[in-house]
N, C-alpha and C positions, 0 to 999 in steps of 0.2 A: 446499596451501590448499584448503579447501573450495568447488565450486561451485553452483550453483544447479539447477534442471531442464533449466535452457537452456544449459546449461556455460557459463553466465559465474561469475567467481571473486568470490567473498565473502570481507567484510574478515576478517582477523583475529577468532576467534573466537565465528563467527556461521554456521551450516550451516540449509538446507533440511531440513524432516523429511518423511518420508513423505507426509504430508496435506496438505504446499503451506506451511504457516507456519513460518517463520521460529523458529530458537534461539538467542539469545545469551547467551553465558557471561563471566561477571562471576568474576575471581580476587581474594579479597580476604582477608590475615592465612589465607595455606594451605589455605583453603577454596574452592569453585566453585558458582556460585548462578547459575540458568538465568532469563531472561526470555523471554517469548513472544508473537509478534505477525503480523498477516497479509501486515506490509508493510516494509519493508528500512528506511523513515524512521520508522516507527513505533516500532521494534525499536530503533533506534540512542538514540529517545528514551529508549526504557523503559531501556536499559543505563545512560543517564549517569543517570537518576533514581536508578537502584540502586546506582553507584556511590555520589553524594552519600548514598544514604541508610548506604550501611555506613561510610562514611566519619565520618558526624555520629550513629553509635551510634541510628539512628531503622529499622534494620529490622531486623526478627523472620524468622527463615526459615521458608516456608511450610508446608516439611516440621514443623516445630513448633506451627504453630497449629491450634487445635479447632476445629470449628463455633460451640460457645458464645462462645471468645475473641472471634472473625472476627465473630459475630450482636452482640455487645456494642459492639466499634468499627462498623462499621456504624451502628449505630442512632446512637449519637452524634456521629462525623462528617457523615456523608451525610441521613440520613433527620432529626433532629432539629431543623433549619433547614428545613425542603420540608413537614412535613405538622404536622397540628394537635395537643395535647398529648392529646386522647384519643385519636388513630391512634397517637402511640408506645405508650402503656400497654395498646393493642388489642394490638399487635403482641408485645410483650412477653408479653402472657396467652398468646395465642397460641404463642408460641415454648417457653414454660414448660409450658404444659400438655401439649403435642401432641407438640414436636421434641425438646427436651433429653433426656429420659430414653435417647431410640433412637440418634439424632444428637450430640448435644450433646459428647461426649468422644473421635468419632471425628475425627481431623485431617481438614480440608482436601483436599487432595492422596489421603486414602482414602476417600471418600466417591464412589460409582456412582451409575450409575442405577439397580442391583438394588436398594440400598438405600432410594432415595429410593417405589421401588414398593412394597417391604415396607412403608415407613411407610405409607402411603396404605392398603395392603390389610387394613392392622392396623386401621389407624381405621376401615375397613369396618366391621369384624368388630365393634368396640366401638360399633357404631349411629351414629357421627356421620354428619351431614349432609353431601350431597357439597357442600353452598353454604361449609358451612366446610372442607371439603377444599381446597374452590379457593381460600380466602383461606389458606389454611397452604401452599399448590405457589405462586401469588404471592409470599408474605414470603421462601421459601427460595428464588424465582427470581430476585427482587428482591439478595438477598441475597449470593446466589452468583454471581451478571451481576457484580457490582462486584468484587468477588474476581479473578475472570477478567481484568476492565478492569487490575486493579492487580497482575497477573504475577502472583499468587497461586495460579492453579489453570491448568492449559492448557487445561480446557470446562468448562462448565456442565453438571453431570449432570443438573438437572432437566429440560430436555426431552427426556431419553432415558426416565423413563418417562410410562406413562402415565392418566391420571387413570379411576376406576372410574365406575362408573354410580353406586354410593350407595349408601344407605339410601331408599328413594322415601316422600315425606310424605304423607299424606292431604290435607296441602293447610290453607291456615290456620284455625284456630276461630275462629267468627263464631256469636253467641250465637243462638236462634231467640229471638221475640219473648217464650216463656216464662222459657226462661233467663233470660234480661237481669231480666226482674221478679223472678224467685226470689231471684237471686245479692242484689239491691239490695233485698229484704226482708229478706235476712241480714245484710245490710251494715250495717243503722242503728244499731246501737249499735257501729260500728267508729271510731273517732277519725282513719279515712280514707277514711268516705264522700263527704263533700264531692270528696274528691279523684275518688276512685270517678266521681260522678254527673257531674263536670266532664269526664273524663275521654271517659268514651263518649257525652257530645255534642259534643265539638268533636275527637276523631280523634289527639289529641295525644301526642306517643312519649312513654315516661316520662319522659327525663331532661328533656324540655321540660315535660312540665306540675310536676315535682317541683323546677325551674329557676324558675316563675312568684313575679314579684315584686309587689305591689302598683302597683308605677310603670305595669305594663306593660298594667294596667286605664282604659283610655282613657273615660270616660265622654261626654266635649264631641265625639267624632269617634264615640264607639258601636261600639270597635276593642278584640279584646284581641290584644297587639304580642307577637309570639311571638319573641324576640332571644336567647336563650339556650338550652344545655341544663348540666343539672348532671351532673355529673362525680364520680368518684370512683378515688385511685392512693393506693397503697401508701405508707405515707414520706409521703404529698403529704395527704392527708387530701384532702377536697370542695374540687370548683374547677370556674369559669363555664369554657365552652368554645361558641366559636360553635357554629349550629346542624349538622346534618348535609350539607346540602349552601346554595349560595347561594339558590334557592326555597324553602328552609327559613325562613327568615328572612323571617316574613308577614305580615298583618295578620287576624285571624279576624272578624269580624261578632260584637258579642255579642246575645245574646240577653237577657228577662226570664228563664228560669231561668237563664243563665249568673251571669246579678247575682246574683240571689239565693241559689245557690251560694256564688258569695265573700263576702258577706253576712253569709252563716251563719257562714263560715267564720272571718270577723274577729270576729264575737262571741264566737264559743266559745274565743280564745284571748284577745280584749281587747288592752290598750297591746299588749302582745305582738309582735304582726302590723300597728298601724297605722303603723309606720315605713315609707316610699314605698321603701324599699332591701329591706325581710325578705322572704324567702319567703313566699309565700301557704301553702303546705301544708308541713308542720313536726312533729317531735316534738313531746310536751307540753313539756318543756325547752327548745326553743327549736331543736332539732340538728335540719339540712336531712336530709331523709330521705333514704336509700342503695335502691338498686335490690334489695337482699336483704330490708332492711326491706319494702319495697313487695311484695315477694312473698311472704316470709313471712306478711303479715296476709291477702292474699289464700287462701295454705293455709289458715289457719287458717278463715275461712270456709266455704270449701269443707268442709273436715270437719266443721262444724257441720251444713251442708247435709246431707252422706252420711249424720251417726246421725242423723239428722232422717226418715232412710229414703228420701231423694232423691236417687238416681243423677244426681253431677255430676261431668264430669271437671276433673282439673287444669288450668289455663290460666296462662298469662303475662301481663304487661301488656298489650303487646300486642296481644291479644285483642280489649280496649276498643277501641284504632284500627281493626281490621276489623270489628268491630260497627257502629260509628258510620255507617262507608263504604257497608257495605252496606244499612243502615237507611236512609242518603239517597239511593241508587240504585232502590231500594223505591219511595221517596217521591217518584222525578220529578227530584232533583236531575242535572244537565247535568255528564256527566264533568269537561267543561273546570273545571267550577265546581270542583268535589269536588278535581281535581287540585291547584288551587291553594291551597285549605283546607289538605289534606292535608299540600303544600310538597314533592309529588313535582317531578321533575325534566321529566317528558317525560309526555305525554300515554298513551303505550301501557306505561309503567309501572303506572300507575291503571286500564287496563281489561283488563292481566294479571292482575292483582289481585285484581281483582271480575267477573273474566267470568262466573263464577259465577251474580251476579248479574241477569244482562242476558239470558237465553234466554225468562224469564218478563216483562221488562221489556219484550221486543222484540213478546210476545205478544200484550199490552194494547194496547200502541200501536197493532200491524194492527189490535186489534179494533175501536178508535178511529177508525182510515183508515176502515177497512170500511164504517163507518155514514156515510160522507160519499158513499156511493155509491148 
Protein backbone atom coordinates (compact mmCIF):
# COMPACT_ATOMS: atom_id res chain seq x y z
CA UNK A 1 0.00 0.00 0.00
CA UNK A 2 1.02 3.39 -0.65
CA UNK A 3 2.27 5.96 1.95
CA UNK A 4 2.50 9.48 2.32
CA UNK A 5 5.89 11.66 2.97
CA UNK A 6 5.57 10.99 6.40
CA UNK A 7 5.15 6.99 5.99
CA UNK A 8 1.99 6.89 7.09
CA UNK A 9 -0.21 4.41 4.80
CA UNK A 10 -2.93 5.74 2.33
CA UNK A 11 -6.17 4.08 1.58
CA UNK A 12 -6.60 2.06 -1.17
CA UNK A 13 -5.99 3.74 -4.23
CA UNK A 14 -4.77 7.07 -3.31
CA UNK A 15 -0.77 7.97 -3.41
CA UNK A 16 1.24 11.14 -2.72
CA UNK A 17 2.80 12.64 -5.87
CA UNK A 18 5.96 14.43 -5.91
CA UNK A 19 4.59 18.11 -5.36
CA UNK A 20 2.73 17.24 -1.99
CA UNK A 21 -0.99 16.66 -3.61
CA UNK A 22 -2.67 14.03 -3.46
CA UNK A 23 -3.82 11.21 -6.47
CA UNK A 24 -6.79 9.27 -6.45
CA UNK A 25 -7.73 6.57 -8.86
CA UNK A 26 -11.28 5.86 -9.69
CA UNK A 27 -11.65 2.14 -11.66
CA UNK A 28 -14.74 2.23 -13.42
CA UNK A 29 -16.22 -0.43 -16.69
CA UNK A 30 -12.05 -1.40 -17.18
CA UNK A 31 -10.98 2.07 -17.24
CA UNK A 32 -8.86 4.40 -14.47
CA UNK A 33 -9.66 8.04 -14.05
CA UNK A 34 -7.38 10.13 -11.61
CA UNK A 35 -8.69 12.95 -9.25
CA UNK A 36 -6.49 15.41 -7.62
CA UNK A 37 -6.47 17.45 -4.36
CA UNK A 38 -4.18 19.18 -1.72
CA UNK A 39 -5.78 17.35 0.99
CA UNK A 40 -6.62 13.56 2.03
CA UNK A 41 -10.61 14.75 2.79
CA UNK A 42 -10.67 16.66 -0.19
CA UNK A 43 -9.50 13.89 -2.43
CA UNK A 44 -11.86 11.25 -0.87
CA UNK A 45 -14.67 13.82 -1.77
CA UNK A 46 -13.56 14.46 -5.36
CA UNK A 47 -13.44 10.34 -5.71
CA UNK A 48 -17.04 9.66 -4.50
CA UNK A 49 -18.14 12.64 -6.88
CA UNK A 50 -16.43 10.77 -9.79
CA UNK A 51 -17.55 7.72 -8.78
CA UNK A 52 -21.40 8.98 -8.90
CA UNK A 53 -20.59 10.74 -11.73
CA UNK A 54 -19.45 7.69 -13.94
CA UNK A 55 -21.83 5.82 -12.43
CA UNK A 56 -24.93 8.19 -13.59
CA UNK A 57 -23.31 8.49 -17.33
CA UNK A 58 -22.55 12.46 -16.26
CA UNK A 59 -18.63 12.43 -16.77
CA UNK A 60 -16.71 13.19 -19.69
CA UNK A 61 -12.88 12.27 -19.39
CA UNK A 62 -10.74 15.09 -19.08
CA UNK A 63 -8.35 13.71 -21.38
CA UNK A 64 -11.22 14.35 -24.02
CA UNK A 65 -12.19 17.57 -23.42
CA UNK A 66 -11.16 20.88 -25.59
CA UNK A 67 -10.78 24.21 -24.18
CA UNK A 68 -13.78 25.37 -26.34
CA UNK A 69 -15.92 22.38 -24.93
CA UNK A 70 -14.59 23.17 -21.14
CA UNK A 71 -14.97 27.48 -22.08
CA UNK A 72 -18.73 26.58 -23.22
CA UNK A 73 -19.85 24.55 -19.89
CA UNK A 74 -18.25 27.15 -17.98
CA UNK A 75 -19.86 29.89 -19.14
CA UNK A 76 -23.16 28.39 -18.64
CA UNK A 77 -22.98 26.64 -15.53
CA UNK A 78 -20.80 28.78 -13.31
CA UNK A 79 -20.55 32.34 -14.94
CA UNK A 80 -24.22 32.81 -16.42
CA UNK A 81 -25.99 33.11 -12.97
CA UNK A 82 -22.86 35.57 -11.18
CA UNK A 83 -22.52 38.35 -13.90
CA UNK A 84 -24.59 40.35 -16.21
CA UNK A 85 -26.00 39.35 -19.77
CA UNK A 86 -23.49 41.84 -21.52
CA UNK A 87 -20.29 40.24 -19.35
CA UNK A 88 -21.39 36.74 -20.92
CA UNK A 89 -21.59 37.98 -24.70
CA UNK A 90 -18.06 40.15 -23.58
CA UNK A 91 -16.58 37.18 -22.65
CA UNK A 92 -17.71 35.07 -25.49
CA UNK A 93 -16.36 37.92 -28.17
CA UNK A 94 -13.56 37.60 -26.33
CA UNK A 95 -13.03 33.91 -26.39
CA UNK A 96 -14.07 33.88 -30.14
CA UNK A 97 -11.90 36.45 -31.46
CA UNK A 98 -8.60 36.05 -29.41
CA UNK A 99 -8.63 32.14 -27.83
CA UNK A 100 -10.39 29.66 -30.11
CA UNK A 101 -8.45 29.82 -33.15
CA UNK A 102 -4.87 29.07 -31.07
CA UNK A 103 -6.59 27.40 -28.02
CA UNK A 104 -9.69 26.39 -28.70
CA UNK A 105 -9.16 22.43 -30.17
CA UNK A 106 -6.20 21.93 -27.94
CA UNK A 107 -7.61 19.57 -24.80
CA UNK A 108 -7.46 20.47 -21.31
CA UNK A 109 -4.85 18.38 -19.95
CA UNK A 110 -2.48 19.67 -23.07
CA UNK A 111 -2.62 22.94 -22.73
CA UNK A 112 1.09 24.88 -20.78
CA UNK A 113 2.10 27.78 -19.87
CA UNK A 114 4.33 27.88 -23.17
CA UNK A 115 1.24 27.99 -24.85
CA UNK A 116 -0.91 30.31 -22.98
CA UNK A 117 2.55 32.85 -23.45
CA UNK A 118 2.57 32.29 -27.19
CA UNK A 119 -0.94 33.53 -27.15
CA UNK A 120 -0.32 36.62 -25.43
CA UNK A 121 2.91 37.25 -27.54
CA UNK A 122 0.95 36.88 -30.70
CA UNK A 123 -1.69 39.30 -29.61
CA UNK A 124 1.46 41.62 -29.01
CA UNK A 125 2.52 41.38 -32.34
CA UNK A 126 -1.14 41.98 -33.88
CA UNK A 127 -1.26 45.59 -31.85
CA UNK A 128 -3.79 44.76 -29.23
CA UNK A 129 -4.02 46.54 -26.19
CA UNK A 130 -2.21 45.08 -23.06
CA UNK A 131 -5.93 46.33 -21.15
CA UNK A 132 -7.49 43.74 -23.31
CA UNK A 133 -4.76 41.13 -22.86
CA UNK A 134 -5.45 41.19 -19.22
CA UNK A 135 -9.13 40.76 -19.70
CA UNK A 136 -8.33 37.68 -22.23
CA UNK A 137 -5.43 36.08 -19.20
CA UNK A 138 -8.59 36.84 -16.70
CA UNK A 139 -11.43 34.77 -18.75
CA UNK A 140 -8.74 31.81 -19.39
CA UNK A 141 -7.77 32.09 -15.61
CA UNK A 142 -11.12 32.31 -14.58
CA UNK A 143 -11.91 29.66 -16.72
CA UNK A 144 -9.22 27.19 -16.06
CA UNK A 145 -9.25 27.91 -11.75
CA UNK A 146 -12.72 26.02 -12.25
CA UNK A 147 -11.48 23.17 -14.31
CA UNK A 148 -8.58 22.61 -11.77
CA UNK A 149 -11.59 22.97 -8.71
CA UNK A 150 -13.48 20.21 -10.68
CA UNK A 151 -10.38 17.39 -11.07
CA UNK A 152 -10.24 18.32 -14.70
CA UNK A 153 -6.59 19.51 -15.00
CA UNK A 154 -3.99 18.97 -11.89
CA UNK A 155 -2.75 23.30 -12.48
CA UNK A 156 -3.74 25.99 -13.84
CA UNK A 157 -1.19 26.94 -16.61
CA UNK A 158 -2.06 30.53 -16.68
CA UNK A 159 0.02 31.85 -14.01
CA UNK A 160 2.87 30.10 -15.39
CA UNK A 161 3.08 32.61 -18.03
CA UNK A 162 3.52 35.77 -18.15
CA UNK A 163 1.66 38.94 -19.20
CA UNK A 164 3.87 41.52 -21.83
CA UNK A 165 4.27 45.14 -21.46
CA UNK A 166 1.69 45.81 -24.74
CA UNK A 167 1.24 47.78 -27.25
CA UNK A 168 1.73 51.51 -25.27
CA UNK A 169 -1.36 53.99 -26.20
CA UNK A 170 -0.69 57.65 -26.66
CA UNK A 171 -3.16 57.95 -24.26
CA UNK A 172 -7.20 58.81 -24.91
CA UNK A 173 -8.48 61.47 -27.76
CA UNK A 174 -9.88 64.51 -26.20
CA UNK A 175 -10.85 66.87 -29.04
CA UNK A 176 -8.97 70.60 -28.61
CA UNK A 177 -11.58 73.22 -28.67
CA UNK A 178 -11.15 73.27 -32.75
CA UNK A 179 -11.88 69.93 -33.34
CA UNK A 180 -14.95 69.67 -31.38
CA UNK A 181 -16.46 72.85 -33.64
CA UNK A 182 -15.11 71.35 -36.88
CA UNK A 183 -16.35 67.58 -36.26
CA UNK A 184 -20.01 69.32 -35.22
CA UNK A 185 -19.95 71.56 -38.30
CA UNK A 186 -19.82 68.37 -40.24
CA UNK A 187 -22.11 66.70 -38.23
CA UNK A 188 -25.44 68.89 -39.13
CA UNK A 189 -26.74 67.21 -41.65
CA UNK A 190 -26.05 63.75 -39.82
CA UNK A 191 -29.67 62.33 -38.62
CA UNK A 192 -27.13 61.65 -35.46
CA UNK A 193 -26.29 65.02 -34.44
CA UNK A 194 -28.68 65.42 -31.80
CA UNK A 195 -27.07 62.46 -30.45
CA UNK A 196 -23.49 63.75 -31.31
CA UNK A 197 -24.24 67.40 -29.35
CA UNK A 198 -26.05 65.31 -26.36
CA UNK A 199 -23.36 63.36 -26.11
CA UNK A 200 -20.22 65.60 -25.55
CA UNK A 201 -22.17 67.57 -22.98
CA UNK A 202 -23.10 65.27 -20.63
CA UNK A 203 -19.85 62.53 -20.82
CA UNK A 204 -22.31 59.62 -21.47
CA UNK A 205 -20.85 55.97 -22.87
CA UNK A 206 -22.51 55.06 -25.90
CA UNK A 207 -24.60 52.24 -24.96
CA UNK A 208 -26.12 54.69 -22.30
CA UNK A 209 -26.96 57.65 -24.24
CA UNK A 210 -28.06 55.22 -27.39
CA UNK A 211 -30.25 53.38 -24.17
CA UNK A 212 -32.02 56.91 -23.36
CA UNK A 213 -35.60 56.86 -23.20
CA UNK A 214 -37.91 59.57 -22.95
CA UNK A 215 -39.16 58.61 -19.30
CA UNK A 216 -35.77 59.17 -18.16
CA UNK A 217 -36.14 63.06 -19.04
CA UNK A 218 -37.11 64.32 -15.70
CA UNK A 219 -38.41 67.90 -16.33
CA UNK A 220 -40.34 68.62 -12.53
CA UNK A 221 -36.73 67.48 -10.74
CA UNK A 222 -34.47 69.20 -13.76
CA UNK A 223 -32.73 65.43 -13.86
CA UNK A 224 -31.80 63.32 -16.96
CA UNK A 225 -31.94 59.52 -14.96
CA UNK A 226 -29.12 57.67 -16.57
CA UNK A 227 -30.74 53.62 -15.83
CA UNK A 228 -29.79 51.72 -18.67
CA UNK A 229 -27.27 50.85 -21.30
CA UNK A 230 -28.34 49.33 -24.69
CA UNK A 231 -26.89 46.24 -25.68
CA UNK A 232 -26.56 44.20 -28.46
CA UNK A 233 -25.81 39.71 -28.92
CA UNK A 234 -25.87 37.62 -31.55
CA UNK A 235 -29.14 35.29 -31.71
CA UNK A 236 -30.46 37.77 -29.01
CA UNK A 237 -30.82 40.86 -31.17
CA UNK A 238 -30.84 44.63 -28.80
CA UNK A 239 -31.41 44.22 -25.01
CA UNK A 240 -31.64 46.82 -21.82
CA UNK A 241 -28.65 45.71 -19.46
CA UNK A 242 -28.02 47.64 -16.33
CA UNK A 243 -25.46 50.27 -16.40
CA UNK A 244 -21.72 49.43 -16.07
CA UNK A 245 -21.00 49.63 -12.59
CA UNK A 246 -23.57 50.49 -9.35
CA UNK A 247 -22.43 54.70 -9.69
CA UNK A 248 -23.40 54.17 -13.00
CA UNK A 249 -26.68 54.39 -12.35
CA UNK A 250 -27.06 58.49 -11.77
CA UNK A 251 -28.90 61.39 -11.95
CA UNK A 252 -27.20 64.21 -14.58
CA UNK A 253 -28.31 67.83 -14.14
CA UNK A 254 -29.91 69.00 -17.33
CA UNK A 255 -29.27 71.83 -18.86
CA UNK A 256 -31.13 74.45 -21.48
CA UNK A 257 -29.20 73.02 -24.32
CA UNK A 258 -29.57 69.47 -23.04
CA UNK A 259 -33.59 70.36 -23.60
CA UNK A 260 -33.40 71.50 -26.42
CA UNK A 261 -31.33 68.86 -27.88
CA UNK A 262 -34.13 66.42 -27.05
CA UNK A 263 -36.50 68.85 -28.39
CA UNK A 264 -35.07 68.78 -31.60
CA UNK A 265 -34.80 65.45 -31.45
CA UNK A 266 -38.68 64.62 -30.83
CA UNK A 267 -39.61 66.76 -33.65
CA UNK A 268 -37.69 65.46 -36.28
CA UNK A 269 -39.03 62.08 -35.73
CA UNK A 270 -42.80 63.20 -34.39
CA UNK A 271 -45.46 60.32 -32.86
CA UNK A 272 -42.40 58.32 -33.51
CA UNK A 273 -40.31 59.03 -30.30
CA UNK A 274 -43.21 60.72 -28.07
CA UNK A 275 -43.94 57.27 -26.45
CA UNK A 276 -42.47 57.77 -22.56
CA UNK A 277 -40.82 53.91 -23.24
CA UNK A 278 -38.88 54.71 -27.11
CA UNK A 279 -35.57 55.57 -27.32
CA UNK A 280 -34.66 59.14 -27.62
CA UNK A 281 -32.10 58.50 -30.46
CA UNK A 282 -33.23 55.88 -33.27
CA UNK A 283 -32.99 54.97 -36.78
CA UNK A 284 -35.38 56.64 -39.19
CA UNK A 285 -37.36 53.34 -38.96
CA UNK A 286 -37.78 53.36 -35.57
CA UNK A 287 -34.52 50.47 -34.92
CA UNK A 288 -32.41 51.40 -31.62
CA UNK A 289 -29.09 52.05 -32.92
CA UNK A 290 -26.11 49.43 -32.73
CA UNK A 291 -22.48 50.54 -31.58
CA UNK A 292 -21.34 49.82 -35.39
CA UNK A 293 -24.03 52.05 -36.75
CA UNK A 294 -22.93 54.68 -34.22
CA UNK A 295 -19.46 54.41 -35.64
CA UNK A 296 -19.98 53.99 -38.85
CA UNK A 297 -21.65 57.56 -39.34
CA UNK A 298 -19.03 58.81 -37.33
CA UNK A 299 -16.45 57.50 -40.17
CA UNK A 300 -18.29 58.80 -42.34
CA UNK A 301 -17.90 62.28 -41.24
CA UNK A 302 -14.58 62.17 -40.59
CA UNK A 303 -14.00 61.46 -44.26
CA UNK A 304 -16.15 64.18 -45.31
CA UNK A 305 -13.83 66.30 -43.00
CA UNK A 306 -10.43 64.76 -44.69
CA UNK A 307 -11.44 65.57 -48.62
CA UNK A 308 -12.65 68.73 -47.04
CA UNK A 309 -8.66 68.98 -46.81
CA UNK A 310 -8.71 68.86 -42.89
CA UNK A 311 -6.50 66.52 -41.19
CA UNK A 312 -8.77 64.69 -38.75
CA UNK A 313 -8.05 61.51 -37.09
CA UNK A 314 -10.30 58.43 -36.60
CA UNK A 315 -12.17 58.50 -33.17
CA UNK A 316 -14.48 56.23 -31.30
CA UNK A 317 -17.42 57.21 -29.20
CA UNK A 318 -15.88 57.45 -26.63
CA UNK A 319 -13.97 60.32 -27.50
CA UNK A 320 -17.19 62.40 -26.69
CA UNK A 321 -16.85 61.27 -22.95
CA UNK A 322 -13.07 62.44 -22.63
CA UNK A 323 -13.94 65.56 -24.38
CA UNK A 324 -16.81 66.53 -22.25
CA UNK A 325 -14.41 65.56 -18.98
CA UNK A 326 -11.87 67.39 -19.98
CA UNK A 327 -13.82 70.63 -21.13
CA UNK A 328 -15.24 70.65 -17.52
CA UNK A 329 -11.84 70.31 -15.73
CA UNK A 330 -10.97 73.51 -18.23
CA UNK A 331 -13.90 75.13 -16.81
CA UNK A 332 -13.44 74.85 -12.93
CA UNK A 333 -15.55 71.93 -12.66
CA UNK A 334 -14.63 69.84 -8.81
CA UNK A 335 -13.33 66.28 -9.74
CA UNK A 336 -15.59 64.96 -7.04
CA UNK A 337 -18.32 66.61 -9.23
CA UNK A 338 -17.11 65.27 -12.68
CA UNK A 339 -16.82 61.81 -10.96
CA UNK A 340 -20.22 61.54 -10.23
CA UNK A 341 -21.48 62.77 -13.62
CA UNK A 342 -19.28 60.57 -15.17
CA UNK A 343 -20.70 57.48 -12.68
CA UNK A 344 -16.98 56.52 -12.13
CA UNK A 345 -16.56 54.24 -9.36
CA UNK A 346 -13.74 55.84 -7.17
CA UNK A 347 -12.42 59.17 -7.20
CA UNK A 348 -8.53 58.37 -8.51
CA UNK A 349 -10.27 56.65 -11.41
CA UNK A 350 -11.47 60.25 -12.72
CA UNK A 351 -8.06 62.01 -12.11
CA UNK A 352 -6.11 59.07 -13.96
CA UNK A 353 -8.03 59.90 -16.53
CA UNK A 354 -7.88 63.62 -16.92
CA UNK A 355 -4.54 64.15 -15.15
CA UNK A 356 -3.86 65.35 -18.28
CA UNK A 357 -5.76 68.01 -17.65
CA UNK A 358 -4.77 69.34 -14.17
CA UNK A 359 -0.92 70.68 -14.59
CA UNK A 360 -2.40 73.87 -16.48
CA UNK A 361 -5.55 73.81 -14.05
CA UNK A 362 -3.22 73.61 -11.04
CA UNK A 363 -1.24 76.73 -12.70
CA UNK A 364 -4.18 79.12 -12.77
CA UNK A 365 -5.17 78.40 -9.40
CA UNK A 366 -1.50 79.48 -7.82
CA UNK A 367 -1.81 82.25 -10.06
CA UNK A 368 -5.13 83.07 -8.25
CA UNK A 369 -3.32 82.25 -4.55
CA UNK A 370 -0.64 84.47 -5.81
CA UNK A 371 -2.76 87.71 -6.00
CA UNK A 372 -4.13 87.23 -2.33
CA UNK A 373 -0.63 88.01 -1.31
Amino acid sequence: MAVDKNGKTLPPGIRQRSNGKYEGRVQYEFDRYSVYADTLTELKKKMNDLRYRLEHGEFIASAKITLSEWFKTWIEQYKENQVKAGTIISYNDYFTYYIKESLGKKKLVDIRGEHIQKLYNDLVKKGLALSSIKIISAILNGCLKQAMKNGLIERNPVPLATLPKGTVKSGHRVFTKEEQNIFLKYAQDSYLFNLFALAIRTGLRGGEIRGLKLSDVDKAANLLHIQRTLKYGVGRGFFEDTPKTATSMRDIPLTKDMLTIIEREKQAYGEKVLRMDGYIFHLPDGTPISRERLQGEIDRIVKRINEAGITFERFTPHCFRHTFATRAIENGMKPQTLKTILGHSTLSMTMDLYSHVLPTTRAEEMELIAKAF
